[in-house]
Short mmCIF file of the C-alpha atoms (twelve columns), coordinates in Angstrom:
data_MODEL
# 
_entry.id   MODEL 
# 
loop_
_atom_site.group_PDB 
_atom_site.id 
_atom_site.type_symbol 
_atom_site.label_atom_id 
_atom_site.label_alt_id 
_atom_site.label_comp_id 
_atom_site.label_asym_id 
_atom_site.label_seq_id 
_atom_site.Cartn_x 
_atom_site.Cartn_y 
_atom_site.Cartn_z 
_atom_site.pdbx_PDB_model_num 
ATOM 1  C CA . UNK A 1  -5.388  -27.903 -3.708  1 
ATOM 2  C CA . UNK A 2  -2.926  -30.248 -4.998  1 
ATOM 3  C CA . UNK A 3  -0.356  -31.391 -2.605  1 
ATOM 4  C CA . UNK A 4  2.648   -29.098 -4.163  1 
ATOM 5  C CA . UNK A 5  0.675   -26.488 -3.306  1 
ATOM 6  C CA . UNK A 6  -0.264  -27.969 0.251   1 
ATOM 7  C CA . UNK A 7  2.721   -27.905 1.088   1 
ATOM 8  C CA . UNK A 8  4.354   -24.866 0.305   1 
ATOM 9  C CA . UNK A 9  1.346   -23.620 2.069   1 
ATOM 10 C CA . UNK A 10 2.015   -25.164 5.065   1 
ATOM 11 C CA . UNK A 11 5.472   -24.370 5.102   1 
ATOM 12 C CA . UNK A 12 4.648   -20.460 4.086   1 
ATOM 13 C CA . UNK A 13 2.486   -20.606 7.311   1 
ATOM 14 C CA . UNK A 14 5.217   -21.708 9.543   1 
ATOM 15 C CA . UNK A 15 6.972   -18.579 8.461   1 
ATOM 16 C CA . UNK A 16 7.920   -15.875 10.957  1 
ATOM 17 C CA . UNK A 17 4.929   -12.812 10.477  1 
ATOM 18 C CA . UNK A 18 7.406   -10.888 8.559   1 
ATOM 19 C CA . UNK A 19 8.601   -13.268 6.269   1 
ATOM 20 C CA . UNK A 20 5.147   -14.291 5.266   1 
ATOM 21 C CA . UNK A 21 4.155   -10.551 5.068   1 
ATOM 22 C CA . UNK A 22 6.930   -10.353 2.307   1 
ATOM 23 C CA . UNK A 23 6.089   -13.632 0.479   1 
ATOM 24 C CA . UNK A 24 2.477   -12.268 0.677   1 
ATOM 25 C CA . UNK A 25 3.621   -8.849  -0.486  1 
ATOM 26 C CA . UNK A 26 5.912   -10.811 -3.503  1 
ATOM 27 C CA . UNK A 27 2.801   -12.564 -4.555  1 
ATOM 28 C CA . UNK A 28 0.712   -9.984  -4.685  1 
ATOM 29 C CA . UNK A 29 3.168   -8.297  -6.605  1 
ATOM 30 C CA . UNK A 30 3.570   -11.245 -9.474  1 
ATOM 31 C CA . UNK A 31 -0.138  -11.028 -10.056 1 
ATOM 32 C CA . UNK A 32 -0.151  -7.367  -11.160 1 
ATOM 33 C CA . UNK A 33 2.457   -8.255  -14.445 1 
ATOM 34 C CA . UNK A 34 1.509   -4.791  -16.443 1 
ATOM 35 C CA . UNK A 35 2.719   -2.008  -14.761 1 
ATOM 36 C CA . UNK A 36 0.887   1.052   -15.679 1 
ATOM 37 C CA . UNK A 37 3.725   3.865   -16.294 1 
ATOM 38 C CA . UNK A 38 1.465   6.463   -17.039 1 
ATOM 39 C CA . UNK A 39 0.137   5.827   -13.445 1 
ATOM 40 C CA . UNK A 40 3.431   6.173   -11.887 1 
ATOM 41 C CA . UNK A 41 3.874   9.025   -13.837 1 
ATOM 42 C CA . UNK A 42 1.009   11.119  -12.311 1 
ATOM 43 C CA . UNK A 43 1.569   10.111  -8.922  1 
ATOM 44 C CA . UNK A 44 5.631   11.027  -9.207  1 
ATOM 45 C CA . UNK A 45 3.869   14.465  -10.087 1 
ATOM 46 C CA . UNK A 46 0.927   14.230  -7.352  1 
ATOM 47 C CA . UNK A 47 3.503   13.310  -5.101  1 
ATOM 48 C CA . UNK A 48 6.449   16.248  -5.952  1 
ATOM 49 C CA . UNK A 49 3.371   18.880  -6.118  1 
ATOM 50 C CA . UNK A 50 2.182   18.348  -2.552  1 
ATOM 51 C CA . UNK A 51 6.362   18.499  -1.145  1 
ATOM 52 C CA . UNK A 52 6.542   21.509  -2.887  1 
ATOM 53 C CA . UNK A 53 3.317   22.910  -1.292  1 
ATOM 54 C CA . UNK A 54 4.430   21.581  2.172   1 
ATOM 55 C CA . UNK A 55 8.282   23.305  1.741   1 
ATOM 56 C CA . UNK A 56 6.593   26.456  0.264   1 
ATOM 57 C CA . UNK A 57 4.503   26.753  3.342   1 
ATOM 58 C CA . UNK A 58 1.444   26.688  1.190   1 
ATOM 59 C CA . UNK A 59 -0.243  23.424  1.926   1 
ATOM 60 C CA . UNK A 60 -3.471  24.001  3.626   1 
ATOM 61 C CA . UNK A 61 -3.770  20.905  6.420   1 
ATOM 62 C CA . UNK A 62 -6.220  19.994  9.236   1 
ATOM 63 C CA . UNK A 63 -5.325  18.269  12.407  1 
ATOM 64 C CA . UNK A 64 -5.106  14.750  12.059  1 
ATOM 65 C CA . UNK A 65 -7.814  14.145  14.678  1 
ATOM 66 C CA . UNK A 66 -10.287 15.683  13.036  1 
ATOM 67 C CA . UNK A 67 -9.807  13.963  9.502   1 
ATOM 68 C CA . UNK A 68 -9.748  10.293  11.565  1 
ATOM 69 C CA . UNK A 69 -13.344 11.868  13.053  1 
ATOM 70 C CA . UNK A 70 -14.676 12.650  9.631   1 
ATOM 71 C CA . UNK A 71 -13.559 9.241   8.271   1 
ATOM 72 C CA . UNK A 72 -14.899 7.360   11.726  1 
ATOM 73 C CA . UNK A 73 -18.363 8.564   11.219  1 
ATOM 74 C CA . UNK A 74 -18.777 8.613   7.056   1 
ATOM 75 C CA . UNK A 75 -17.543 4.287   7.801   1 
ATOM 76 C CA . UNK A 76 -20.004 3.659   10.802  1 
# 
């Protein structure tokens, strides 16, 4: 590492957690530089399908303790 980057390190570290969780979160973010609108496209409509569903009273969902189970033992 060269010392710039050392230091900004360090002084990242000394950070509060949610501070660095943002810087973290910021960086991440700078990486990614093509944003893929078609993407966010299809999840704006993934996303306004299922509330519809869910206001229409038409959304078929299972107990949240038994999806956590299923995940649980497909990860163990």
């Amino acid at each position: 590492m060269s010392a710039l980057l050392d230091k900004m390190t360090n002084e990242a570290l000394s950070l509060p957690i949610n501070d660095r969780a943002k810087l973290a979160h910021e960086l991440i973010v700078s990486l990614d530089d093509q944003v893929d609108s078609d993407v966010n496209i299809a999840w704006e409509k993934e996303i306004n399908r299922r509330v519809k569903e869910i206001k229409d009273r038409t959304a078929k969902g299972r107990p949240a303790e038994q999806v956590l189970s299923e995940i649980k033992a497909k990860y163990q």
